[in-house]
PyMOL CGO cylinders between C-alpha atoms (Angstrom):
from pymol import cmd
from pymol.cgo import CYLINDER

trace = [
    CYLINDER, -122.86, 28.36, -161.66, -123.14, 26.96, -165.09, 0.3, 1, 1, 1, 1, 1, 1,
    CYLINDER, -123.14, 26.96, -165.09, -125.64, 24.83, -166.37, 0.3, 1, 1, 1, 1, 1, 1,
    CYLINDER, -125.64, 24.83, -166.37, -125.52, 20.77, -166.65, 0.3, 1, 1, 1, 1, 1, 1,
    CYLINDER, -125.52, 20.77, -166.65, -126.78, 18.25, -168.07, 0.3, 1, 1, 1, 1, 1, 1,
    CYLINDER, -126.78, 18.25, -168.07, -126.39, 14.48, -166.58, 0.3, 1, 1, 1, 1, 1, 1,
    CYLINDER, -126.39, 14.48, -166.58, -125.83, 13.03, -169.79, 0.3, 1, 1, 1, 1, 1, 1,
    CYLINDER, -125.83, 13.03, -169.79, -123.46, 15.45, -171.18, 0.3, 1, 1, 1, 1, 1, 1,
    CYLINDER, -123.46, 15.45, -171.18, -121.20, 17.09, -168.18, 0.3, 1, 1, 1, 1, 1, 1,
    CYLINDER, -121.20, 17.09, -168.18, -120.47, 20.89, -168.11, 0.3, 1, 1, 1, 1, 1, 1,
    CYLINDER, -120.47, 20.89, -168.11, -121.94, 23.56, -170.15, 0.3, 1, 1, 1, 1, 1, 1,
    CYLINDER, -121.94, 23.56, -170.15, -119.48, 24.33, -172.76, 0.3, 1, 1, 1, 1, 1, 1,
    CYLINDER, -119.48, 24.33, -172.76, -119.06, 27.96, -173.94, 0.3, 1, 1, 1, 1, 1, 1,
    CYLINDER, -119.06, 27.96, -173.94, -119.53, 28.58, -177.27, 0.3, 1, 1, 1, 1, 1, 1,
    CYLINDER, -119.53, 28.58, -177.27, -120.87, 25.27, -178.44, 0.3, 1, 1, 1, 1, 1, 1,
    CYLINDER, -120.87, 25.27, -178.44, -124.17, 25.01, -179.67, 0.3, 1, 1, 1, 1, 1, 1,
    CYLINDER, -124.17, 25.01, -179.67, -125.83, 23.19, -177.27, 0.3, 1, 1, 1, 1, 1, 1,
    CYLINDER, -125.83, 23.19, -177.27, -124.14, 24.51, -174.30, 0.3, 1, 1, 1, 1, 1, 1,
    CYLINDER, -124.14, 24.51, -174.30, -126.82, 24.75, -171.38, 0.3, 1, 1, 1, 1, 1, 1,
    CYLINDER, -126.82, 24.75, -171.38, -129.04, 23.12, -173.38, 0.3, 1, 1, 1, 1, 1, 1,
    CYLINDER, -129.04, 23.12, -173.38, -131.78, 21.46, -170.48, 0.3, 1, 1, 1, 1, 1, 1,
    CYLINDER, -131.78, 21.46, -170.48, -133.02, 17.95, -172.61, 0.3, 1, 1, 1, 1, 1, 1,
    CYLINDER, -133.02, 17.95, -172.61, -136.47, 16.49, -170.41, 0.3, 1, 1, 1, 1, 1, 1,
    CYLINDER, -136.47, 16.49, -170.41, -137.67, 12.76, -170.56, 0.3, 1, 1, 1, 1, 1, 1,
    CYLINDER, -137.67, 12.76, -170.56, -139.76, 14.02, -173.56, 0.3, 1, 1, 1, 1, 1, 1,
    CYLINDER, -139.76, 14.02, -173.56, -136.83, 15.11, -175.71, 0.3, 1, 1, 1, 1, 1, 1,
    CYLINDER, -136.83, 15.11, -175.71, -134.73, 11.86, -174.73, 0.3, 1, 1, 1, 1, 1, 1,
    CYLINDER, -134.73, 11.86, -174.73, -137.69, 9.97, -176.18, 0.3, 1, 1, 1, 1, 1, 1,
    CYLINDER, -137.69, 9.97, -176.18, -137.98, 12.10, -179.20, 0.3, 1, 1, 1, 1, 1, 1,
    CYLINDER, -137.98, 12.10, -179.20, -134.05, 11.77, -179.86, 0.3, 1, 1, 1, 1, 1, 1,
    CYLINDER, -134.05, 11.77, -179.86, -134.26, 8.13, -179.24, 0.3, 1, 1, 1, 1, 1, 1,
    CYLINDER, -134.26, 8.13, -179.24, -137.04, 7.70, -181.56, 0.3, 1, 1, 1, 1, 1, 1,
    CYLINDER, -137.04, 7.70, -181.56, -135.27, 10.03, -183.74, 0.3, 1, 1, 1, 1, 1, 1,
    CYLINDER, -135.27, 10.03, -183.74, -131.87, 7.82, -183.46, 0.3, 1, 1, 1, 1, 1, 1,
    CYLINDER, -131.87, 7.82, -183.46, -133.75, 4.59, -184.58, 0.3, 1, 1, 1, 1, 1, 1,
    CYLINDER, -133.75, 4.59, -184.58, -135.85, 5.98, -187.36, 0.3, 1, 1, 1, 1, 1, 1,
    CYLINDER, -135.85, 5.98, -187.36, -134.95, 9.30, -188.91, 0.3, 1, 1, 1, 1, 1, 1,
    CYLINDER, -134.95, 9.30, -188.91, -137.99, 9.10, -190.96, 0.3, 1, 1, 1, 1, 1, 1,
    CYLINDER, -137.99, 9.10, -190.96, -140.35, 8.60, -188.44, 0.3, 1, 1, 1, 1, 1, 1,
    CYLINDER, -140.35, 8.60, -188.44, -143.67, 10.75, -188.79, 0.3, 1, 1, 1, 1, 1, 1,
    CYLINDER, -143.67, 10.75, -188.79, -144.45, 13.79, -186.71, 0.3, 1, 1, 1, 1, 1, 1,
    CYLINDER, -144.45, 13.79, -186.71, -147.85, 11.49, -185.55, 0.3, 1, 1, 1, 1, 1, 1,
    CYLINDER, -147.85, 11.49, -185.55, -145.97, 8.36, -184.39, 0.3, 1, 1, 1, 1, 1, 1,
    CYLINDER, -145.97, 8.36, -184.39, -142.98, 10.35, -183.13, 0.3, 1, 1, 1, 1, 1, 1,
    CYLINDER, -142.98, 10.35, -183.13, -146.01, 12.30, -180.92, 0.3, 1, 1, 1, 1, 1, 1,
    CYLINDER, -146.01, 12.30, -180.92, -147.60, 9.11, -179.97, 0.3, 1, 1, 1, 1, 1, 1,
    CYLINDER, -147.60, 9.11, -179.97, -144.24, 7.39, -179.21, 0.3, 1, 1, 1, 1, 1, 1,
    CYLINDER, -144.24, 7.39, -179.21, -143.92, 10.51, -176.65, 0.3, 1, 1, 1, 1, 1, 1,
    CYLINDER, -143.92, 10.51, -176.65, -147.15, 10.66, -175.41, 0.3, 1, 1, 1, 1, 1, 1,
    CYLINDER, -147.15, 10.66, -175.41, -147.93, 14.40, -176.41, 0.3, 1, 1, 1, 1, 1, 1,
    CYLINDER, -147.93, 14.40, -176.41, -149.64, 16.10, -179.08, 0.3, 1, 1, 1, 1, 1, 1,
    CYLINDER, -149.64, 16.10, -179.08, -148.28, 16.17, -182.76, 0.3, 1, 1, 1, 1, 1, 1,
    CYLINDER, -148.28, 16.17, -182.76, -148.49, 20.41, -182.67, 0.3, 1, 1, 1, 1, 1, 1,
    CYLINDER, -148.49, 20.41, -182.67, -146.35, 19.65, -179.42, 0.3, 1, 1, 1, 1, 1, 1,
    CYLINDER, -146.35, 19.65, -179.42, -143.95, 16.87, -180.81, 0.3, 1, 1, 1, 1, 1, 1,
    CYLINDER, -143.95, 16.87, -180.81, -143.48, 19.43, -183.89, 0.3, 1, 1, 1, 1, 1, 1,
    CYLINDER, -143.48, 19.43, -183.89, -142.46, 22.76, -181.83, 0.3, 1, 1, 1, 1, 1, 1,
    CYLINDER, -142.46, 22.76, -181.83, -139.97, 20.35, -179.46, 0.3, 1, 1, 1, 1, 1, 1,
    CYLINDER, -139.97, 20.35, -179.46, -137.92, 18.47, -182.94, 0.3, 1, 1, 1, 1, 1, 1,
    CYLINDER, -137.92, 18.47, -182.94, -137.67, 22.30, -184.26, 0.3, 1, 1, 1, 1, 1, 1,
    CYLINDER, -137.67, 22.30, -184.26, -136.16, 23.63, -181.18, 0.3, 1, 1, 1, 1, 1, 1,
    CYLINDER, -136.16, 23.63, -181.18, -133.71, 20.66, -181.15, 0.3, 1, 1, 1, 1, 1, 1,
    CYLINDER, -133.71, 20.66, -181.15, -132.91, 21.48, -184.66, 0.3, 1, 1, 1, 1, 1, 1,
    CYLINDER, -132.91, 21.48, -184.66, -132.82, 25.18, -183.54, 0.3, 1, 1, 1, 1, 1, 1,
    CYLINDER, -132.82, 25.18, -183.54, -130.47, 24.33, -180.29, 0.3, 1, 1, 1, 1, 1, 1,
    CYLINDER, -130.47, 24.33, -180.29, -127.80, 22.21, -182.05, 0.3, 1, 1, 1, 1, 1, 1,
    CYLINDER, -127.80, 22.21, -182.05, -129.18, 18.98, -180.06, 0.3, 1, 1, 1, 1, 1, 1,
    CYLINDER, -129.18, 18.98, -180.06, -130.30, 17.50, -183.68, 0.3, 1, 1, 1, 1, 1, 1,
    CYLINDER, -130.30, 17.50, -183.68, -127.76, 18.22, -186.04, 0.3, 1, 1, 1, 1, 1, 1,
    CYLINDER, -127.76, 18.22, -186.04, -128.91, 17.17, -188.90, 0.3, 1, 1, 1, 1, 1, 1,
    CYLINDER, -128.91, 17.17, -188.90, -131.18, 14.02, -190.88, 0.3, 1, 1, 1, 1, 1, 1,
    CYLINDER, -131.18, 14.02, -190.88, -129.55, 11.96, -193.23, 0.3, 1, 1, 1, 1, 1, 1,
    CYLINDER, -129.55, 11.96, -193.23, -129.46, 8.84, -195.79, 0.3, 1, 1, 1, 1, 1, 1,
    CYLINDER, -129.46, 8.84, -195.79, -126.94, 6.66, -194.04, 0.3, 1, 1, 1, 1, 1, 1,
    CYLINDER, -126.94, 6.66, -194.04, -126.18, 5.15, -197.33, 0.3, 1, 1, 1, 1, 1, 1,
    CYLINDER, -126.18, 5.15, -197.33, -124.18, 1.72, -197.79, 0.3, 1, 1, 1, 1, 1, 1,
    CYLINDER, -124.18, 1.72, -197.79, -120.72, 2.38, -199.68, 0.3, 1, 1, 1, 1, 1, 1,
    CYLINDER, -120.72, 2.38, -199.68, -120.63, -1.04, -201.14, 0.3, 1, 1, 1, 1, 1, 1,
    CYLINDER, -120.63, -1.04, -201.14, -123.89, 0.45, -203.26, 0.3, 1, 1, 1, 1, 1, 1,
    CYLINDER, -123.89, 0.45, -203.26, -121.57, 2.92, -204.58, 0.3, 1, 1, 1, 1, 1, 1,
    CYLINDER, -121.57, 2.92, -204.58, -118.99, 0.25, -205.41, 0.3, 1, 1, 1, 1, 1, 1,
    CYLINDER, -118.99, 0.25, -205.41, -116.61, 1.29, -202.75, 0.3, 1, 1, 1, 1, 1, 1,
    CYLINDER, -116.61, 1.29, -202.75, -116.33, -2.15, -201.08, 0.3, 1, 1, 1, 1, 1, 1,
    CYLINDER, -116.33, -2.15, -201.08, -112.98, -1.18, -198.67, 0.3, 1, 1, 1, 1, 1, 1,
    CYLINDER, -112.98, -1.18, -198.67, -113.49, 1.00, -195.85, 0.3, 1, 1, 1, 1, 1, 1,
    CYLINDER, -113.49, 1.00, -195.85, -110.62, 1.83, -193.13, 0.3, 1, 1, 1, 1, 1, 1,
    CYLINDER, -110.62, 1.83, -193.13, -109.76, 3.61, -190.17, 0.3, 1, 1, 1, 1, 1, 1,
    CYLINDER, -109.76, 3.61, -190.17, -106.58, 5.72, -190.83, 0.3, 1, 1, 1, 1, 1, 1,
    CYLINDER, -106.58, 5.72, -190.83, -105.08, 7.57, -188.10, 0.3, 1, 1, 1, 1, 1, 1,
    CYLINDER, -105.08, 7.57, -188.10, -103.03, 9.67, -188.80, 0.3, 1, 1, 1, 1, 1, 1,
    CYLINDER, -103.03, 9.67, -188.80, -99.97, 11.80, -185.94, 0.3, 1, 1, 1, 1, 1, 1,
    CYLINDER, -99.97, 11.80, -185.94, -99.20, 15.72, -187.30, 0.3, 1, 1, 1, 1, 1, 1,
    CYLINDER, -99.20, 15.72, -187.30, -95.63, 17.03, -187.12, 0.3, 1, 1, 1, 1, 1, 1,
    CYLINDER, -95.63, 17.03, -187.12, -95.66, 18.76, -183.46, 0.3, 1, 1, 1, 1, 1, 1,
    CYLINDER, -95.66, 18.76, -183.46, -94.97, 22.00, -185.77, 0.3, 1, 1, 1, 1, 1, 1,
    CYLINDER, -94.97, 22.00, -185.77, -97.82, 21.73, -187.44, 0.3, 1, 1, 1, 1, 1, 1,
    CYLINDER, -97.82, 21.73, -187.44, -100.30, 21.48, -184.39, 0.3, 1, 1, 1, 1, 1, 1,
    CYLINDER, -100.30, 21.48, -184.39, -102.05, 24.65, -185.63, 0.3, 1, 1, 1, 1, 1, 1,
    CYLINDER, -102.05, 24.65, -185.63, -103.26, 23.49, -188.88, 0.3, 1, 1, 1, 1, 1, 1,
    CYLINDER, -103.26, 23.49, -188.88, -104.88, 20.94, -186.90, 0.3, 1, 1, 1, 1, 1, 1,
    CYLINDER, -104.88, 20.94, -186.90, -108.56, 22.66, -187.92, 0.3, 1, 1, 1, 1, 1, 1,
    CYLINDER, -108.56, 22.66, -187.92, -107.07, 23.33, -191.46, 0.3, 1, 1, 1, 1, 1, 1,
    CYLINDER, -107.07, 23.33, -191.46, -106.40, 19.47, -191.52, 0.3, 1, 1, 1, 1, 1, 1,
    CYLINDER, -106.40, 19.47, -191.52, -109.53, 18.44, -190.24, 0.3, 1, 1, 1, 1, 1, 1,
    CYLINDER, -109.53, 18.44, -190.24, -111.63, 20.53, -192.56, 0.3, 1, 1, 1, 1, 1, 1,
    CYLINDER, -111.63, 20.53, -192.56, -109.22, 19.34, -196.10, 0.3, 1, 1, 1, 1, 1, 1,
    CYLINDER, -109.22, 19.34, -196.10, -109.61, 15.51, -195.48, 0.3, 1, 1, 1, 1, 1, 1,
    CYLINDER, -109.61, 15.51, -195.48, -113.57, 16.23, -194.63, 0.3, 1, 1, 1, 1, 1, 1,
    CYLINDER, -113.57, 16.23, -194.63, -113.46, 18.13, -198.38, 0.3, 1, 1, 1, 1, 1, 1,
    CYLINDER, -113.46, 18.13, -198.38, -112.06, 14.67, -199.90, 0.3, 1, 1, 1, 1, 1, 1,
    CYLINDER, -112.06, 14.67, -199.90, -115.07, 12.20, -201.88, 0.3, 1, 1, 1, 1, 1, 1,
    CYLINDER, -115.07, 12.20, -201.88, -113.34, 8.66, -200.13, 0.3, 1, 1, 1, 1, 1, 1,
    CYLINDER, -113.34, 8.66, -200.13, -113.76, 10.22, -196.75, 0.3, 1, 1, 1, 1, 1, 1,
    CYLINDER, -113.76, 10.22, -196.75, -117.00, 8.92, -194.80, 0.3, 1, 1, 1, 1, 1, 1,
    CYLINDER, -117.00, 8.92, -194.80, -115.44, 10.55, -191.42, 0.3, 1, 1, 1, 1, 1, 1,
    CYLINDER, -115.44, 10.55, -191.42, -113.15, 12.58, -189.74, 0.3, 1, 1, 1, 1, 1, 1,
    CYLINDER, -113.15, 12.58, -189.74, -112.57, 12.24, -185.70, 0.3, 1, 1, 1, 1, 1, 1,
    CYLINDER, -112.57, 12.24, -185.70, -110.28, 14.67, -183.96, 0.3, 1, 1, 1, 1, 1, 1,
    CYLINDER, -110.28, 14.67, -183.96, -109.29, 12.54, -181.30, 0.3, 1, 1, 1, 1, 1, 1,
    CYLINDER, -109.29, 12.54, -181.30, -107.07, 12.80, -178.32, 0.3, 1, 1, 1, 1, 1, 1,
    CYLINDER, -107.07, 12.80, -178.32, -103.75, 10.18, -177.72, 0.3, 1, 1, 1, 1, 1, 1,
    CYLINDER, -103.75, 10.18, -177.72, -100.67, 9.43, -179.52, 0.3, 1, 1, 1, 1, 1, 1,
    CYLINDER, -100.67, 9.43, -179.52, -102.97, 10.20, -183.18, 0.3, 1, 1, 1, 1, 1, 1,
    CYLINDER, -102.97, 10.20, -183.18, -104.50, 13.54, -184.14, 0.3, 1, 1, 1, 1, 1, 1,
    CYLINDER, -104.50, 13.54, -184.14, -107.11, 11.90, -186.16, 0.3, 1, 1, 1, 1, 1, 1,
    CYLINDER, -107.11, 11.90, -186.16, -109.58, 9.19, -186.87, 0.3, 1, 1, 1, 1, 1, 1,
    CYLINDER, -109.58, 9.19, -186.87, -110.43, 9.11, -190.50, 0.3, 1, 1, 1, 1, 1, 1,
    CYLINDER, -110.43, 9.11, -190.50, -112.72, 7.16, -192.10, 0.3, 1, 1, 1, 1, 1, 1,
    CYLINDER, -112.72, 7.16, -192.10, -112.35, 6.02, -195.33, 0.3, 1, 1, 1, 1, 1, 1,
    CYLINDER, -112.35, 6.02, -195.33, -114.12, 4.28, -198.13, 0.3, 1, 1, 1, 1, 1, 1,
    CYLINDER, -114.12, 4.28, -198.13, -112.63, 3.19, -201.49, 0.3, 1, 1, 1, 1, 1, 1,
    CYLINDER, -112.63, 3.19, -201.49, -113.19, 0.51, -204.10, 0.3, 1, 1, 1, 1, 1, 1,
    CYLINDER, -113.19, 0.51, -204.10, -109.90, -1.61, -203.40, 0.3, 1, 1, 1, 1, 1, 1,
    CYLINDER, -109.90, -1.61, -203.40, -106.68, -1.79, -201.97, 0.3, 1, 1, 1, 1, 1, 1,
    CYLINDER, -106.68, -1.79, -201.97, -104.98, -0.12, -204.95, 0.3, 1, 1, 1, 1, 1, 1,
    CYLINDER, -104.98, -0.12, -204.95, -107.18, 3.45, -204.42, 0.3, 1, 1, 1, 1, 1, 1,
    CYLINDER, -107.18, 3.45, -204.42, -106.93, 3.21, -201.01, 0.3, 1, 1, 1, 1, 1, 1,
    CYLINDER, -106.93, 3.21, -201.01, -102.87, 3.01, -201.35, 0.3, 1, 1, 1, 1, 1, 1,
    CYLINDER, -102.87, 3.01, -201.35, -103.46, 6.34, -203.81, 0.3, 1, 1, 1, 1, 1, 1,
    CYLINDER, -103.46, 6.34, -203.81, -105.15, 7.87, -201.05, 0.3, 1, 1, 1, 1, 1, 1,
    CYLINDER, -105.15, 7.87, -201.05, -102.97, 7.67, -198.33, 0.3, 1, 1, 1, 1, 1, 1,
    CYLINDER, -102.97, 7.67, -198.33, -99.78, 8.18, -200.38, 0.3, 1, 1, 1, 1, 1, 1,
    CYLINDER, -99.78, 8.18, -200.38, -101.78, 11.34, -202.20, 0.3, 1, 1, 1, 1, 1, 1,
    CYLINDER, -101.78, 11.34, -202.20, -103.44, 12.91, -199.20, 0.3, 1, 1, 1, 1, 1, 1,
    CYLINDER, -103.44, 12.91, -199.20, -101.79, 11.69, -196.66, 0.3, 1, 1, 1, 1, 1, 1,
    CYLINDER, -101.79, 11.69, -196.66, -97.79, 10.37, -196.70, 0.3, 1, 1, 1, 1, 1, 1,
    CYLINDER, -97.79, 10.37, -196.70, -97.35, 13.43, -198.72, 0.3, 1, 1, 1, 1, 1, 1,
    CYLINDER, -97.35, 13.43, -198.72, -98.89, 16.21, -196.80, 0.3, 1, 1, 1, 1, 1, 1,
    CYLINDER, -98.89, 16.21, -196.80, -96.18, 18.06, -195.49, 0.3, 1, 1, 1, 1, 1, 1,
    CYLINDER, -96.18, 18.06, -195.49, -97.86, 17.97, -191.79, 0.3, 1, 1, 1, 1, 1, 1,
    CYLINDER, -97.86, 17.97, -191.79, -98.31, 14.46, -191.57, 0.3, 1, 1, 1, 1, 1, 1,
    CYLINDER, -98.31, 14.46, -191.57, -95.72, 13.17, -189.55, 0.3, 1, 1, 1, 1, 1, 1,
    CYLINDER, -95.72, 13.17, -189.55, -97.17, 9.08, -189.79, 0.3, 1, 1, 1, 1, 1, 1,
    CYLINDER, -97.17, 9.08, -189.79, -100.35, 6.74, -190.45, 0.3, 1, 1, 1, 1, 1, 1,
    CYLINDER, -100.35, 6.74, -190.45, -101.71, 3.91, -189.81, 0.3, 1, 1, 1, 1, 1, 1,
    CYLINDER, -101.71, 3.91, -189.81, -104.43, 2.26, -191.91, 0.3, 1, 1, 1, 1, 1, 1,
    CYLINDER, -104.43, 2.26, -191.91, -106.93, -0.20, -189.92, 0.3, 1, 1, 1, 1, 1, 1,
    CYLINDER, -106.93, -0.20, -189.92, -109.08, -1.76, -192.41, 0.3, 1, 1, 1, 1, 1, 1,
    CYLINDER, -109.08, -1.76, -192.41, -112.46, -2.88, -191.44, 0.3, 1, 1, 1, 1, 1, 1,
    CYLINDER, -112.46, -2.88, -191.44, -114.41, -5.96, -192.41, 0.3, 1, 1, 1, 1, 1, 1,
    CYLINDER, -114.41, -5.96, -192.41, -117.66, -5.30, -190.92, 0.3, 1, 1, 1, 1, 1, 1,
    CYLINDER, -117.66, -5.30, -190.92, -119.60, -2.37, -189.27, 0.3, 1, 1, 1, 1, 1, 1,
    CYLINDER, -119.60, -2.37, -189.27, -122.45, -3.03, -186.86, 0.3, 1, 1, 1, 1, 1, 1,
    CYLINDER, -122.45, -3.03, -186.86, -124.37, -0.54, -185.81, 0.3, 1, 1, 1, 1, 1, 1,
    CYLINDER, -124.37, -0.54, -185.81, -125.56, -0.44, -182.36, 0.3, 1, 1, 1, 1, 1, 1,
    CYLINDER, -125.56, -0.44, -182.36, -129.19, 0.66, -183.05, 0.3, 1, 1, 1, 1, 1, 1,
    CYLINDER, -129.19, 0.66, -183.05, -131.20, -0.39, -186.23, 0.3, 1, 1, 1, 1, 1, 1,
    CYLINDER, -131.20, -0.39, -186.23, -134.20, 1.74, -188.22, 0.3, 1, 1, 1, 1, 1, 1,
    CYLINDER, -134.20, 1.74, -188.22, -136.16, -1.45, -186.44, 0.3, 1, 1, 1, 1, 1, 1,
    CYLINDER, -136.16, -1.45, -186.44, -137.60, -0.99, -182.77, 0.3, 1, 1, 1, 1, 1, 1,
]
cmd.load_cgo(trace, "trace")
């Protein structure tokens, strides 16, 4: 019988967290963690309700497990004057279905892209794009996209506002 996990379904093979077991304590870290990625080792402890030494070991075997995957700046594009972000999805030839990873991994390589989803439906991908007008963001899709020879069609969403659904504020 493989391992489960309420809040995540079915052990998957190969992935890094597969039959990972996450307590009340670890939701509470990773909650913590969600809302404030700087929060100290001492009021990430106290948050929990066990000792720092304690709250230390469990983050690093999170780290360790694949549950965290990483801390990061989650840093305002605007600031970088690149005031346009979109959602282009993009549909690969049906030929081309196993360069899907290839795909994936090129458009992650590219300085306008923020994201890149590989999503299931009529589109192949979600990706998430930042630029400083209309004009680069045309460049972009005609350059990296329209002319890829695997792309078989796009569709750019552009989006006006981003709210996040939990702040760095408790």
């Amino acid at each position: 019988m493989r391992k489960t996990d309420s809040a995540r379904g079915p052990a998957v093979p190969g992935h890094p967290t597969s039959g990972a077991s996450i307590d009340d304590i670890d939701r509470i870290l990773l909650d913590q963690l969600a809302r404030d990625g700087r929060m100290t080792n001492n009021a990430l402890a106290a948050a929990a309700g066990i000792a720092p030494s304690t709250c230390l070991g469990r983050v690093r075997a999170l780290v360790e497990r694949g549950v965290i995957r990483g801390f990061h700046a989650d840093i305002d594009p605007a600031a970088l004057g690149r005031n346009l972000q979109a959602m282009v999805a993009v549909r690969l030839h049906a030929s081309a279905r196993r360069q899907l990873a290839e795909f994936g991994q090129r458009m992650a390589a590219l300085d306008e892209v923020l994201n890149v989803y590989f999503i299931a439906g009529a589109d192949d991908y979600l990706i998430h794009v930042a630029t400083a007008n209309t004009d680069e963001l045309r460049v972009f899709v005609l350059n990296h996209l329209s002319a890829h020879p695997a792309v078989a069609s796009t569709e750019t969403i552009l989006i006006f506002e981003h709210m996040r659904p939990r702040s760095g504020s408790a």
